[in-house]
C-alpha positions as CSV (number, residue, x, y, z in Angstrom):
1,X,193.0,214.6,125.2
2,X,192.6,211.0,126.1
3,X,192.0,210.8,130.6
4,X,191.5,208.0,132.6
5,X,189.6,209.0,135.7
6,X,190.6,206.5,138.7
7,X,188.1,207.0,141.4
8,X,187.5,205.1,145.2
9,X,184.0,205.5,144.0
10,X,181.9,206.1,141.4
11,X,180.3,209.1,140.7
12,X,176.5,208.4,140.8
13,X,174.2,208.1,142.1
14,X,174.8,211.1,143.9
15,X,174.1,211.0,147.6
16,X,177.4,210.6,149.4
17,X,179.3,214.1,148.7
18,X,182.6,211.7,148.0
19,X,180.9,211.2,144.4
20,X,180.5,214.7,144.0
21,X,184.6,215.5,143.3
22,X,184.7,212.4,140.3
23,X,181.0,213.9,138.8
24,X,181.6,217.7,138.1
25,X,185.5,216.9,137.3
26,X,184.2,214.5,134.4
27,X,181.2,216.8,134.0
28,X,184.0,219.9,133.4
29,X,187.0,217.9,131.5
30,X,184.2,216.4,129.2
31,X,182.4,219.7,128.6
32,X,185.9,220.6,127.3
33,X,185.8,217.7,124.6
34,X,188.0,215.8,126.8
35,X,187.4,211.7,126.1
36,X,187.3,210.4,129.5
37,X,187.3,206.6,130.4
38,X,186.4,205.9,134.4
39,X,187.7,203.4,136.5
40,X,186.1,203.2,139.9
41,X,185.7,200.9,142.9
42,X,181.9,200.3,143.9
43,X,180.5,198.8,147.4
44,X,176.8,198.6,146.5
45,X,175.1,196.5,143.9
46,X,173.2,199.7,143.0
47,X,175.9,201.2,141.6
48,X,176.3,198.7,138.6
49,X,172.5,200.1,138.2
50,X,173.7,203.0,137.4
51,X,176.1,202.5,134.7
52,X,173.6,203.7,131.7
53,X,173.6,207.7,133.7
54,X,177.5,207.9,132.6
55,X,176.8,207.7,129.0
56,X,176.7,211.5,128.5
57,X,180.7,212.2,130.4
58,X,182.9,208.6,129.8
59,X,183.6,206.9,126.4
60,X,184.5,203.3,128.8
61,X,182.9,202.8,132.4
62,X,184.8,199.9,134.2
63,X,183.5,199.6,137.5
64,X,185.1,196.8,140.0
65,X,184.3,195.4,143.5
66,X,185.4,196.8,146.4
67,X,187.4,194.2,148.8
68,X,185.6,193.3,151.9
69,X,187.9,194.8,154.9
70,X,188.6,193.2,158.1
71,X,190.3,193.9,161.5
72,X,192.8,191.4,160.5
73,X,193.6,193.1,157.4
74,X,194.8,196.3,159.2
75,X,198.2,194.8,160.9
């Protein structure tokens, strides 16, 4: 089965337990033979580091900025 994984974040590296939910659910559905594609927001320039690690769980890694928040844009 074809799944597109939407995350708020993306899975590694692994140091915030918020990435640990998208990691072992890709880590499970693609251990099942499950193609996966990810779509994810990231915060840190870091993250984009990261990209080669997915490799082994998503067959398409889109990773997009996160929008800076203000005050002003909670009213």
């Amino acid at each position: 089965m074809d799944i597109l994984l939407i995350s708020r974040c993306p899975p590694f590296p692994l140091y915030h337990g918020d990435r640990l939910i998208p990691y072992h659910l890709a880590r499970e559905l693609s251990s099942r033979g499950h193609r996966i594609d990810l779509l994810a927001f990231y915060q840190q320039p870091e993250d984009i580091a990261e990209i080669p690690r997915y490799e082994r769980f998503f067959n398409m890694v889109r990773l997009v900025r996160e929008p800076e928040r203000s005050l002003k844009s909670y009213r």
